[in-house]
NUKEPA-922218 format. One line per field, with one value per residue (C-alpha): residue number from 1; residue in one letter; chain; x, y, z. Coordinates in steps of 0.25 Angstrom, whole numbers, plus 5000, padded with zeros to 4 digits. Layout:
// residues N
pos (NUM/...)
code (A/...)
unit (A/...)
east (X/...)
north (Y/...)
up (Z/...)
// end
This chain:
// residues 518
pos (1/2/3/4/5/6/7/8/9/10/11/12/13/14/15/16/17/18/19/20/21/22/23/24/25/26/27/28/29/30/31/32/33/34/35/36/37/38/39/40/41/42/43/44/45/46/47/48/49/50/51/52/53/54/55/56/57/58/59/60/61/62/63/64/65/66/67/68/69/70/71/72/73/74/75/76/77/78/79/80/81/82/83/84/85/86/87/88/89/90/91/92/93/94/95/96/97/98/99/100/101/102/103/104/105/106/107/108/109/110/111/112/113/114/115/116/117/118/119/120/121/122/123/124/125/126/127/128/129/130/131/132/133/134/135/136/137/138/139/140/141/142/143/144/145/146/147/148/149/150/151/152/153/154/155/156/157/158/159/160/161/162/163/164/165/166/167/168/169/170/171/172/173/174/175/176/177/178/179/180/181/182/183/184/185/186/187/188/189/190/191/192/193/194/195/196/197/198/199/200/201/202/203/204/205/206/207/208/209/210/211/212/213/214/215/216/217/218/219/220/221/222/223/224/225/226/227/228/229/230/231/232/233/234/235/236/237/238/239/240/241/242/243/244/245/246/247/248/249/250/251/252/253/254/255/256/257/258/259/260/261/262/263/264/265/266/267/268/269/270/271/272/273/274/275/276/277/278/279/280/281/282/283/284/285/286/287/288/289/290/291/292/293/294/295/296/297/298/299/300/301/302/303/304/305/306/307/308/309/310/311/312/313/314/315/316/317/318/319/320/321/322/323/324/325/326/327/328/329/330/331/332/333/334/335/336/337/338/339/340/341/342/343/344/345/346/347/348/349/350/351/352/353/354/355/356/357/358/359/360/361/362/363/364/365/366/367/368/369/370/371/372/373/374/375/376/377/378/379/380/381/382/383/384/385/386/387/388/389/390/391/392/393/394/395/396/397/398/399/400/401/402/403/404/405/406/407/408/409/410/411/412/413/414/415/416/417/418/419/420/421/422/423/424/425/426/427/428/429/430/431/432/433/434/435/436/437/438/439/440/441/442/443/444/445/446/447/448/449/450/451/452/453/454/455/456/457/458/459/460/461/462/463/464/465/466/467/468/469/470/471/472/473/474/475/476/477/478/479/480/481/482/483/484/485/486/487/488/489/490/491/492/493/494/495/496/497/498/499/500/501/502/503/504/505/506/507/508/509/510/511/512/513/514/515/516/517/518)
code (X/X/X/X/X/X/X/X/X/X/X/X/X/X/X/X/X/X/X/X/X/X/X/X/X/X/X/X/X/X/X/X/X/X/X/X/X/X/X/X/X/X/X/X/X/X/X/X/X/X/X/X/X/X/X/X/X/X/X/X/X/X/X/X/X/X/X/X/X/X/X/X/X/X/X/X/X/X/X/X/X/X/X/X/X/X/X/X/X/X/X/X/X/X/X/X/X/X/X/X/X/X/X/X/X/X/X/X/X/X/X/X/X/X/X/X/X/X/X/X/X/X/X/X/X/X/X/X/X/X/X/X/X/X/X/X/X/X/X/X/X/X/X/X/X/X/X/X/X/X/X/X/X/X/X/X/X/X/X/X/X/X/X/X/X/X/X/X/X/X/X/X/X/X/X/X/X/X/X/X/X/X/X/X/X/X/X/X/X/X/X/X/X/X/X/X/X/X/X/X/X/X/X/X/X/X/X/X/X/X/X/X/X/X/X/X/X/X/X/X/X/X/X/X/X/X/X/X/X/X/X/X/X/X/X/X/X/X/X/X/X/X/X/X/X/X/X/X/X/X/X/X/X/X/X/X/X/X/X/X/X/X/X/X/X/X/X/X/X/X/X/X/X/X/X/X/X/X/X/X/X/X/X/X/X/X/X/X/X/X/X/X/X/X/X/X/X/X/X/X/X/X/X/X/X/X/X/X/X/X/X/X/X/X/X/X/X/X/X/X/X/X/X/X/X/X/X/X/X/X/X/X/X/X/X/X/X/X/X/X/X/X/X/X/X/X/X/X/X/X/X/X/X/X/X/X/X/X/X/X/X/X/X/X/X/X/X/X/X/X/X/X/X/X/X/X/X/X/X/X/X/X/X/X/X/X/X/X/X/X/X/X/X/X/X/X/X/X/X/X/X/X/X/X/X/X/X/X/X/X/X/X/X/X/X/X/X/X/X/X/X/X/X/X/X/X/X/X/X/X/X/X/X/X/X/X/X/X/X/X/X/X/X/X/X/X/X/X/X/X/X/X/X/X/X/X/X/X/X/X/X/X/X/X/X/X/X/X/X/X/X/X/X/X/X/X/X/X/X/X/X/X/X/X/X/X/X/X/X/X/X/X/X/X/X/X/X/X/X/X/X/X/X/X/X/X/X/X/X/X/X/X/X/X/X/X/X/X)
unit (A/A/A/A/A/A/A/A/A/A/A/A/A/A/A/A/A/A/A/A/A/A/A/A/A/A/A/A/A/A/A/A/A/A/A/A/A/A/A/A/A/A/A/A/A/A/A/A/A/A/A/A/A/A/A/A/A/A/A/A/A/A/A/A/A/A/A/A/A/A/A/A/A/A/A/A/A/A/A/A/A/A/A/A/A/A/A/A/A/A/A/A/A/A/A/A/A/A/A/A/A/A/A/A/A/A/A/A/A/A/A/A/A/A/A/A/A/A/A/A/A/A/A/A/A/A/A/A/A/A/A/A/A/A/A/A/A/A/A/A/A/A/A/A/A/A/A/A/A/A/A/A/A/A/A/A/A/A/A/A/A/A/A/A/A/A/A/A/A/A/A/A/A/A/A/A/A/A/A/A/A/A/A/A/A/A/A/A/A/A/A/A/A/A/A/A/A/A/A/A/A/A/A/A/A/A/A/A/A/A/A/A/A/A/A/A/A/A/A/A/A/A/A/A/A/A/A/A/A/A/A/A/A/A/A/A/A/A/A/A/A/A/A/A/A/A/A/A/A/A/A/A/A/A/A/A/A/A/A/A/A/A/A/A/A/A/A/A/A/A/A/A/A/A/A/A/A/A/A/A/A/A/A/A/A/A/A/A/A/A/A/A/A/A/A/A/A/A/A/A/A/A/A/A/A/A/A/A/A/A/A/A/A/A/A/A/A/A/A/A/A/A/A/A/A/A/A/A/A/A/A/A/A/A/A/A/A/A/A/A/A/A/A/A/A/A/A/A/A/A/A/A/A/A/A/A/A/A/A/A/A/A/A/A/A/A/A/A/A/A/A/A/A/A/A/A/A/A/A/A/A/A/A/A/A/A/A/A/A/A/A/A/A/A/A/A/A/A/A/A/A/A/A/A/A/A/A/A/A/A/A/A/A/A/A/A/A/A/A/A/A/A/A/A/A/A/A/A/A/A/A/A/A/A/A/A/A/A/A/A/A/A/A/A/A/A/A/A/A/A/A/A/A/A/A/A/A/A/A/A/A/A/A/A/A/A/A/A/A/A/A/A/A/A/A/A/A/A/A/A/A/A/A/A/A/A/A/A/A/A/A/A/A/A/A/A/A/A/A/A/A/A/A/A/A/A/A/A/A/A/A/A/A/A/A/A/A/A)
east (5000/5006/5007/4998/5004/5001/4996/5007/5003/5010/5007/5016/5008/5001/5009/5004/5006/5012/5019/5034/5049/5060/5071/5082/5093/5106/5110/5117/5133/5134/5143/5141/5151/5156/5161/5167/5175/5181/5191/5190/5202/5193/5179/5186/5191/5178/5173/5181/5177/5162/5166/5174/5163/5152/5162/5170/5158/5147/5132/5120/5108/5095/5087/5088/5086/5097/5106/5105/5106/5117/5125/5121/5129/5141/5139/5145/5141/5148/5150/5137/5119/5115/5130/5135/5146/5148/5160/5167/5162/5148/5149/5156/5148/5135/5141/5144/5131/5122/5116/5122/5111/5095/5080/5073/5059/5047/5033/5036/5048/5053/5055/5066/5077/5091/5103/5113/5107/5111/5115/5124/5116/5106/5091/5086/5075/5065/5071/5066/5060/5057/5047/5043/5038/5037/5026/5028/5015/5017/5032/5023/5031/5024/5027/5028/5014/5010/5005/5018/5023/5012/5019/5032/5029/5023/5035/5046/5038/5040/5057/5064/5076/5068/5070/5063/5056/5057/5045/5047/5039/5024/5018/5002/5004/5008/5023/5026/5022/5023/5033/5023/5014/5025/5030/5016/5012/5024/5025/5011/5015/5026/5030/5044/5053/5050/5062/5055/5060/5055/5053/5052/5054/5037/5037/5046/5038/5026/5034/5039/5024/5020/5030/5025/5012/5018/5025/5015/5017/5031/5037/5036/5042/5053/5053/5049/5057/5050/5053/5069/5069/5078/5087/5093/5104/5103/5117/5125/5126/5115/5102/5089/5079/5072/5083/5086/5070/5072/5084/5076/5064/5071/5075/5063/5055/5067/5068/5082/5089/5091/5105/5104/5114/5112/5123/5122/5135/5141/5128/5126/5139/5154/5154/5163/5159/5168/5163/5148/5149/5155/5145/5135/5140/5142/5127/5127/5134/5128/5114/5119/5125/5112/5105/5114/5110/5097/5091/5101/5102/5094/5100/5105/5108/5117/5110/5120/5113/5120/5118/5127/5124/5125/5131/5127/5114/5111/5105/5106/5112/5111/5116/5127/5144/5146/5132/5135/5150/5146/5136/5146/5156/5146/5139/5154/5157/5144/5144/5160/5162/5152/5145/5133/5120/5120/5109/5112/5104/5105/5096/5093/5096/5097/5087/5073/5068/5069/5079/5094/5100/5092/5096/5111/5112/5105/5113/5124/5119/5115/5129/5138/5128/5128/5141/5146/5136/5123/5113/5103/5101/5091/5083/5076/5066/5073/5074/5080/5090/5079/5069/5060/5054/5050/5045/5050/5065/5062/5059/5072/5079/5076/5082/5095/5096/5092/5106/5113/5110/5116/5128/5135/5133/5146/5148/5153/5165/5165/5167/5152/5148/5158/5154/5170/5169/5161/5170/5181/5174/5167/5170/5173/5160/5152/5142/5137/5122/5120/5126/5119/5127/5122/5107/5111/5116/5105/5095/5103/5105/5098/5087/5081/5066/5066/5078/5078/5086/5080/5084/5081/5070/5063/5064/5057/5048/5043/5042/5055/5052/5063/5065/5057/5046/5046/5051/5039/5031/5036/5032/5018/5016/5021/5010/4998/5002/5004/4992/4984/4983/4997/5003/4999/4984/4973/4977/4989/4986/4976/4986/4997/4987/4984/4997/5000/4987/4992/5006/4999/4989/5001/5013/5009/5003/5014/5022/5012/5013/5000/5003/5017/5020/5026)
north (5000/5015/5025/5037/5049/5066/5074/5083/5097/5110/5118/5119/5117/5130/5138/5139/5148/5134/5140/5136/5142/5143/5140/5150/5157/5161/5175/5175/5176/5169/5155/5142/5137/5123/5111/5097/5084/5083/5091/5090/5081/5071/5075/5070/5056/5053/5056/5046/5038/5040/5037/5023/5020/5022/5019/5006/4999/5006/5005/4996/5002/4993/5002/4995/5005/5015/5002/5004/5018/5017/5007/5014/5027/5018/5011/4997/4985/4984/4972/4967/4968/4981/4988/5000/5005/5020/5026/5037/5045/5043/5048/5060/5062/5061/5071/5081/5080/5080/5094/5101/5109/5105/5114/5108/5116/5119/5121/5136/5141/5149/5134/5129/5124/5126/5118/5121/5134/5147/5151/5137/5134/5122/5117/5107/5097/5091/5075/5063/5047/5050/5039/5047/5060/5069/5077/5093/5093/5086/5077/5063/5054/5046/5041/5050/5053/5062/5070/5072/5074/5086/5092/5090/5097/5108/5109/5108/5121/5130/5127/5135/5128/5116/5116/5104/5091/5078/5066/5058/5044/5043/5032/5031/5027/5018/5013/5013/5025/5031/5042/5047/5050/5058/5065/5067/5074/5083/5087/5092/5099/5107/5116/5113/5104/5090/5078/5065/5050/5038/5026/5016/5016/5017/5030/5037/5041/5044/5053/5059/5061/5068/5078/5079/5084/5091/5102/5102/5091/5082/5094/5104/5096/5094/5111/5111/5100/5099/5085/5080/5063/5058/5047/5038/5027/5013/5013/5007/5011/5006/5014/5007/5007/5018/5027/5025/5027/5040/5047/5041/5049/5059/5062/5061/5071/5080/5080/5081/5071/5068/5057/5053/5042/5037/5030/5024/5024/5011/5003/5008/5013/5013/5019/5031/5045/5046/5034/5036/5048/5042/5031/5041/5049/5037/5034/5048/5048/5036/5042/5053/5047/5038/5050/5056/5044/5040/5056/5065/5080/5077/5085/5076/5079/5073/5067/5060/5056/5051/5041/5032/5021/5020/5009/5006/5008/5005/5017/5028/5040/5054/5063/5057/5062/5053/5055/5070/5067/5060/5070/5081/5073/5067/5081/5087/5076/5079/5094/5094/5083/5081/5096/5088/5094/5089/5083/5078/5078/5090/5087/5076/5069/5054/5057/5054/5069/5083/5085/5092/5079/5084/5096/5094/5083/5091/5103/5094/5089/5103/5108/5097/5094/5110/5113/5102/5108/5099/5108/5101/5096/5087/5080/5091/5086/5072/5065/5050/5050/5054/5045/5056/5069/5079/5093/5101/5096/5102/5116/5113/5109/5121/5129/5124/5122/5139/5138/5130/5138/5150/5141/5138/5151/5156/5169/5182/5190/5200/5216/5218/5207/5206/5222/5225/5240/5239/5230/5239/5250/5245/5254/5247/5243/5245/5236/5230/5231/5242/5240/5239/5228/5221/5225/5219/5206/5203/5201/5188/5181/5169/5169/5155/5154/5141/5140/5150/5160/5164/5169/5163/5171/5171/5155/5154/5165/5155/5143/5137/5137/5131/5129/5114/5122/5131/5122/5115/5127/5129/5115/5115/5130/5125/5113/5120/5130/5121/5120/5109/5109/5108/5114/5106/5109/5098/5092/5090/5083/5075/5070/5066/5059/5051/5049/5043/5034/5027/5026/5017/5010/5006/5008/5000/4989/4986/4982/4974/4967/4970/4979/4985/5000/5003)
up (5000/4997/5005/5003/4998/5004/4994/4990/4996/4988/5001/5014/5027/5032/5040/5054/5066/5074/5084/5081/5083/5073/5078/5082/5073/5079/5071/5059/5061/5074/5072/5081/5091/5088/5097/5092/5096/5081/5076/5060/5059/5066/5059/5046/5052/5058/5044/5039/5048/5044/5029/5034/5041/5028/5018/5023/5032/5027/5034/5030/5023/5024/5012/5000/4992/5000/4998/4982/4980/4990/4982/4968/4976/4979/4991/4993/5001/5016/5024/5027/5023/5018/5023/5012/5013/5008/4999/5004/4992/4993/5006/5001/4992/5001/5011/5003/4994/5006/5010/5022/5025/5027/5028/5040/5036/5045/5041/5043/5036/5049/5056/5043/5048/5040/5043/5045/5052/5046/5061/5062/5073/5077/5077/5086/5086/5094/5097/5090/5094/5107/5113/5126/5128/5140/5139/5146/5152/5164/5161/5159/5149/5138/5125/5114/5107/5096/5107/5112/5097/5097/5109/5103/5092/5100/5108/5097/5088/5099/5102/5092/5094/5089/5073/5070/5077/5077/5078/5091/5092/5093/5103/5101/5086/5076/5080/5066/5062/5075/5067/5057/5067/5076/5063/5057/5071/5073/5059/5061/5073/5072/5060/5063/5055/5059/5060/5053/5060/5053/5060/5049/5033/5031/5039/5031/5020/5027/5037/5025/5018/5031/5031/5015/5022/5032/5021/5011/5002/4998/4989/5001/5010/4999/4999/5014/5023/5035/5038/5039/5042/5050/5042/5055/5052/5062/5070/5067/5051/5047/5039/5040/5028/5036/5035/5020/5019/5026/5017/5005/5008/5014/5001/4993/5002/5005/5018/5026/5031/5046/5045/5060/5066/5079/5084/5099/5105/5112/5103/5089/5087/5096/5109/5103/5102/5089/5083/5086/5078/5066/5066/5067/5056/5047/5048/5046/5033/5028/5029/5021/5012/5010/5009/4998/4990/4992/4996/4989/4992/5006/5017/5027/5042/5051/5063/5074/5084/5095/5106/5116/5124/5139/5140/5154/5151/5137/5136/5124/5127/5120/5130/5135/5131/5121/5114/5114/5110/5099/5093/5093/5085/5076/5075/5071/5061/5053/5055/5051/5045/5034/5034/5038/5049/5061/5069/5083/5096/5103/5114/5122/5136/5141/5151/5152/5157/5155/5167/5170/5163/5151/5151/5154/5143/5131/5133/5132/5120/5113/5116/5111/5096/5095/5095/5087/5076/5076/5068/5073/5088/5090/5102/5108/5119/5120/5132/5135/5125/5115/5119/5124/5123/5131/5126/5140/5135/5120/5126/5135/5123/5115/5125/5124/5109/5111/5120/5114/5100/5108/5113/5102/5095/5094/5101/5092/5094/5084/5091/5090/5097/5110/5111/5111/5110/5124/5130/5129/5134/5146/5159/5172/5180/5164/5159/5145/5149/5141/5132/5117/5115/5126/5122/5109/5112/5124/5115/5109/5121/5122/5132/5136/5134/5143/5152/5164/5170/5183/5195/5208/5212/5198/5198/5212/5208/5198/5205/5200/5185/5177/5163/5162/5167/5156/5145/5149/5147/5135/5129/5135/5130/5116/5117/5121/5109/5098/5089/5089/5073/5071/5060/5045/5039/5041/5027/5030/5045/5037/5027/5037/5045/5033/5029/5045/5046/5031/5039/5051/5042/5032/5041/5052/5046/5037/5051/5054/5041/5034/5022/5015/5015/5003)
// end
């Protein structure tokens, strides 16, 4: 049985009065401090390693169709099933021909991302697959819901550090499908940017046609990207049909390219901070280097995501040293190494609650990924090492990727800008308050809208309010507010909710072995 097929619409969605934030610009001309473990001496050895690793050993590719195109590009057989091993100039080839740059578009033209930024800075998004959810009206913990998808979306409009948002995983419906219906909601509740995840080869059209809906019709999407799909490889060096079914359809709608690794150190890959990355970017590679072949000219962003087991436990870790060690130096080898966009998480914790550990541990996070160049830092409202999400942590979040924007912005020294001229004519006991200098450059401090700066008797004044209290404010302000309608025309609601009860009648019933999808 086919699939049915959106009427192809000429007109964008109707622009609405959604409440939503673009993100923030730093001023034109300001440059952006930098940090890294690898000198370039050693980013060009770990290169070479990346390429020994595609080129000598290769990594095993399960789409038959990938497979062929592969080959007809070069590609020879390695040691065992399904194994290809890559030549060096292939891979040179695919690197250098791959864009550098990608337009992450909103429903609104004011919420398009450009990357690299003009002001060489970061975007952040909202974290992804989390099972749980913490809901912000009174702390209860359930599992995640297209309710709580609802609120998410509510939430992640409102955080202008937040560029774009990703679907999490739905309980309450099909499990097969459970990702159309979490993208189908949030891509009707937010006029941001919205980061696609398949779970399985069938979905990926679908999730590909809703977004079609979502931007008016296939060729505005193609105009008007407002879906990017992650591409994911299965550590160790191996692409599952999904994947290659992701780059392919990538490709054919014109959507950007998430390329995302990740490597678990100590299981999937070797308990080394140096050699977990060059896993990661060899994955990396590979993915683009599939994508060069089988979806040319589609930009392609590197996404390391990186994790290390605790090997007492067992357990994954994304907050601990050597996960943060390893995303620096798998950030810098993309970044500088290959020119590529970085995607890394840039929030997140190992704990399960919104608590000092939390905040400790994603500050960390956020600091490391952004001086090292991530352009985008991911994981925003994530908790237990991205299992969970909580909408108080996003509005947390948000204000430290406003800090950490302000951080790594690289302070000017030009005579205008230290105010020399005053400096060498302050009189004993004189001051700069008056100054109009000082008058100028007040006005570009950064002032938190979350965290607070009381005094004493102002924090007993107000009962001991702290900044949970207010982020949770925030998120239950940003709730009641969103509109109930969301932000796509009643045609278009109608059509995607066509499109997801074909993908349970068909979808689901093909698992339990009662019809094909084709």
């Amino acid at each position: 049985m086919t699939r049915t097929r959106p009427t192809a619409r000429r007109n964008r969605p109707t622009r609405t009065s959604t409440p939503a934030t673009a993100f923030r610009q730093e001023p034109p001309g300001f440059g952006r401090a930098g940090f890294g473990f690898l000198d370039d001496d050693e980013i060009a050895w770990m290169k070479a390693r990346v390429e020994d690793v595609l080129a000598d050993y290769g990594v095993a590719i399960l789409h038959p169709e990938a497979q062929k195109r592969l080959r007809a590009a070069g590609a020879r057989p390695g040691r065992d099933a399904n194994r290809l091993r890559l030549p060096r100039g292939l891979i040179r080839e695919a690197m250098e021909a791959t864009p550098k740059a990608a337009r992450l578009a909103g429903k609104l033209p004011q919420l398009d991302i450009e990357l690299p930024r003009p002001d060489r800075g970061f975007v952040m998004r909202t974290g992804t697959g989390a099972h749980g959810y913490v809901d912000p009206r009174d702390a209860s913990y359930r599992n995640m819901d297209l309710a709580a998808v609802s609120d998410i979306a509510a939430v992640a409009s409102t955080l202008d550090e937040v560029g774009f948002i990703a679907h999490p995983f739905v309980h309450g419906v099909p499990e097969k499908t459970a990702d159309i219906h979490s993208f189908a909601r949030l891509i009707a509740r937010t006029p941001k940017h919205v980061w696609m995840q398949p779970y399985q080869w069938e979905n990926v059209d679908y999730l590909m046609k809703i977004a079609a809906i979502a931007a008016g019709g296939e060729d505005a999407l193609r105009e008007t990207p407002i879906t990017s799909c992650i591409t994911c490889s299965f550590t160790p060096l191996e692409f599952k049909f999904m994947d290659s079914q992701c780059i392919i359809a990538a490709g054919r709608y014109g959507v950007p390219l998430h390329a995302c690794a990740l490597p678990s150190s100590g299981g999937t890959a070797p308990l080394s901070v140096g050699s977990m990355a060059i896993m990661a970017a060899a994955e990396i590679v590979g993915m683009t280097v599939m994508a060069h072949v089988l979806a040319p000219g589609t930009p392609v962003i590197s996404t390391p995501l990186m994790f290390t087991l605790d090997m007492r436990t067992g357990s994954a870790l994304q907050a601990c040293v050597e996960s943060l060690q390893s995303a620096s130096v798998a950030v810098q080898l993309m970044k500088r190494g290959w020119g590529m966009l970085a995607h890394t998480y840039g929030a997140g914790s190992d704990t399960p609650d919104v608590d000092h550990q939390a905040m400790a541990e994603r500050a960390l996070l956020a600091q490391i990924v952004a001086l090292s160049g991530a352009d985008i830092l991911g994981g925003v409202g994530q908790l237990e090492c991205a299992t969970v999400f909580s909408p108080v942590q996003a509005v947390l979040d948000n204000e430290i990727g406003a800090m950490m924007r302000r951080l790594i912005r690289k302070p000017r020294l030009e005579r205008e800008a230290l105010n020399w001229d005053e400096v060498m004519r302050v009189p004993a006991g004189g001051h700069f308050l008056d100054s109009a200098h000082t008058i100028a450059m007040c006005r570009d401090q950064l002032a938190p809208r979350i965290f607070t700066r009381q005094g004493r008797d102002d924090y007993e004044a107000s009962g001991r309010r702290t900044s949970f209290d207010a982020a949770r404010e925030a998120a239950l302000s940003a709730i009641a507010a969103a509109p109930e309608g969301g932000v796509l025309s009643a045609e278009q609601e109608r059509e995607i909710a066509a499109l997801i009860a074909h993908a349970d009648e068909h979808i689901v019933a093909a698992y339990a072995g009662k019809v094909t999808v084709i």
